[in-house]
Phi, psi and omega in degrees: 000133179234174204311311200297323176248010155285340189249354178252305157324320172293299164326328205266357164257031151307315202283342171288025164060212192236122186223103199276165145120154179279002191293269212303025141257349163273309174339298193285341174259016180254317171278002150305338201076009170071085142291330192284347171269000202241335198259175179227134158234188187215135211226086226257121176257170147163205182242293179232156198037032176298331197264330175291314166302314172321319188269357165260308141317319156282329162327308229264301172292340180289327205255004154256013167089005164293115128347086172251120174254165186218117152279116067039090188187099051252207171275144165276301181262317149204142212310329170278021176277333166287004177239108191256187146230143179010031155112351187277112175296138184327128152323148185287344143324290170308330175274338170282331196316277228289339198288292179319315186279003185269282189331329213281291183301343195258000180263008165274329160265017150269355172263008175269334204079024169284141165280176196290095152014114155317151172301289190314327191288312157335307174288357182280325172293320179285330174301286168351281207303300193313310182295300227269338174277341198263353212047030186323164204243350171186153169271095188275113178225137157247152190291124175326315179175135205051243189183328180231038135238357162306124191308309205279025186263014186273333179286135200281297209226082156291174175275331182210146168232139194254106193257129192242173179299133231213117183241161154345085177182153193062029184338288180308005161218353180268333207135130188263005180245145192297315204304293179320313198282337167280330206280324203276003181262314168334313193296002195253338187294126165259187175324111179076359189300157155237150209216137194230075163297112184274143171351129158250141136320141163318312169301322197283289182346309196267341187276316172327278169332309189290304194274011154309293203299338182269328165255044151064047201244150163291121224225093174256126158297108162277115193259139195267017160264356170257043178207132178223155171261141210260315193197160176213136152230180179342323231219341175176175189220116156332143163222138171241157203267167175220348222258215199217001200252353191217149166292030193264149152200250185274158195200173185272154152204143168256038174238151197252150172103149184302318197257046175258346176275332167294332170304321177289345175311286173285346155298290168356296163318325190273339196283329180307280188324322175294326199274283223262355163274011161104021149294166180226082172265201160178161197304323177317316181301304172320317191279339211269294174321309182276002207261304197284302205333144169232119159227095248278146168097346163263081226032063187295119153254141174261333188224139161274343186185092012306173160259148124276132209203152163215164187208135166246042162292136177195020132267177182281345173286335183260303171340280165334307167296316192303309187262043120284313174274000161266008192268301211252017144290276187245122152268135172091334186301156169261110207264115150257153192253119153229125228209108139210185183211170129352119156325289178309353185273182154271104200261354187277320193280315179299333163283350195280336187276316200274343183287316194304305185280354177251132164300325163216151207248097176226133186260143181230186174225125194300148165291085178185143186289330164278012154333134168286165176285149169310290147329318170304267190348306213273334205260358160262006167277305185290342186291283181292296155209083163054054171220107182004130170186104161316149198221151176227142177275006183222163140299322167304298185320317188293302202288356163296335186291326184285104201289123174266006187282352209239075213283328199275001214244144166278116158238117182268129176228101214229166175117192190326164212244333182300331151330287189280335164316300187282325185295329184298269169004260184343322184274293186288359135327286221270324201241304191301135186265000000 
């Protein structure tokens, strides 16, 4: 087996769909050896900014000299970017390794009569197998979707479990109510946990709280009053700690948007917490960390002039934050928009925020079987309000579109990530020198 067909093996059990609950994933790490009891993890729910906190926590700890691995998901670019070691995506070696030896136990339940293992539950596996041959010293894992039927909620003690912000989505296996959809995010904290909740609805809050307090968990809040942004440029933004748990005060972070100083605010929390379980981290390392930090697709920019910029908002909540930092970014700017998303998302409530702001409008359509189609996209845009709007049949065709004589202009490619991936490709091919 080599990388192509190891990853073409993961993929093609895309066709057992998506199957919430743990019996076939316990089936499968059991007959694995439970690797995943031999790791310490730090174990992340949410809605929006789960990969960006994930990935500054794990930053934070590779640059105090922990072996850290990060689950992930989804990939932009390429499939081993969802299993990292100190920040690095798995070698393709490694990856055939764990891949082959998974593949190896599931053809034994399956000769059992078990069924056949989900694509997530697999690459959960394969991470699990990967983390546990390298001996990583913590786990940054985030959850695939909702939290307490999700394979990675199969882990017993986490050191910290992390509730990110939590919005409306995947209505159709989570809940059509904020409440219902925190309880099922809720759900990953166990017995005795300490928990670290990022700012809520009221609704999302109180279903959080009640179920901490029923599994006897150590409950830390994160308050936006111990973070302030001091100043931002093009390439990164001051931030300053306010807060009382870490010996910080101002510091760099290169990741962009408002609302990236709370997420580092909770990483920053869960890091407060690792310190008092006796890691020896120390502020240099935080600052060092934040300074570097990368996490590609999220108000990404490649170019200044023009600016290319990519965003992988793609619910209305990530929408939102997205045209809030272009409000405090480019103001006065001339916004060209290219945009598409998912059926399945709220696709009505994401124009209402992203149309106000663009001077031109071009839709493409993510590579993914729930997409809206492009054309669909462009004729419920003119439709609803009245305005010209170009449709592409490729990504090439788009980032080709792009006048670079037109130096004072925004071009933004912002929606589903199955998108933004390709758009990424595409840009630093073409644009980047």
């Amino acid at each position: 087996m080599n990388v192509s067909e190891a990853i073409a093996y993961i993929e093609s059990t895309h066709k057992f769909g998506t199957r919430l609950g743990l019996e076939s994933m316990g089936l499968l790490l059991n007959e694995m050896g439970n690797p995943q009891d031999k790791l310490k993890f730090v174990h992340i729910a949410g809605t929006n900014g789960k990969g960006s906190t994930s990935t500054m926590i794990a930053r934070i700890l590779k640059t105090a000299g922990y072996d850290t691995g990060l689950f992930t998901s989804p990939f932009l670019e390429a499939f081993n970017e969802r299993i990292q070691l100190n920040c690095e995506p798995i070698d393709d070696a490694s990856l055939v390794a764990a891949t082959s030896f998974v593949k190896e136990r599931i053809e034994v339940l399956l000769a059992q009569g078990e069924p056949h293992p989900t694509e997530f539950e697999m690459v959960t596996a394969v991470g699990f197998q990967y983390f546990y041959e390298k001996q990583v010293d913590v786990v940054v894992l985030e959850v695939g979707m909702g939290g307490r039927l999700d394979a990675t909620n199969i882990i017993k003690d986490p050191l910290a479990v992390v509730i990110m912000s939590i919005s409306c989505d995947h209505t159709d296996y989570l809940g059509t109510t904020l409440g219902e959809i925190a309880f099922e995010k809720a759900s990953i904290i166990k017995e005795g946990s300490d928990v670290v909740i990022y700012p809520q609805e009221p609704e999302a809050m109180k279903v959080i709280l009640d179920f901490a307090t029923s599994k006897n968990a150590s409950v830390i809040l994160v308050d936006p009053q111990d973070i302030s942004i001091e100043s931002f440029t093009g390439h990164s933004q001051t931030l300053r700690y306010l807060g009382d748990k870490l010996d910080l005060d101002t510091f760099s972070l290169k990741l962009l948007g408002n609302h990236q100083s709370l997420n580092c605010l909770t990483a920053l929390e869960v890091i407060g917490l690792l310190i008092r379980k006796g890691f020896q981290i120390k502020p240099a390392h935080i600052k060092e960390a934040l300074s570097q930090v990368t996490f590609p697709g999220r108000f990404e920019i490649f170019t200044d002039s023009p600016v290319v910029l990519i965003d992988g908002a793609h619910n209305s909540n990530g929408i939102q934050a997205f045209v809030k930092n272009m409000a405090s970014y480019f103001p006065k700017k001339v916004i060209n928009l290219y945009f598409g998303m998912l059926e399945d998302k709220d696709i009505e409530e994401s124009l209402s925020y992203l149309v106000p702001m663009a001077a031109t409008i071009h839709t493409l359509t993510p590579n993914s079987d729930r997409a809206m189609p492009a054309e669909e996209m462009a004729a419920l845009i003119h439709e609803k309000y009245k305005k010209s709007v170009d449709f592409y049949d490729t990504m090439d065709a788009a980032v080709q579109n792009i006048d670079l004589l037109k130096t004072e202009e925004v071009n933004v490619f912002v929606g589903s990530l199955y998108m933004i991936g390709e758009a990424r490709t595409l840009i630093r091919r073409n644009l980047v020198n």
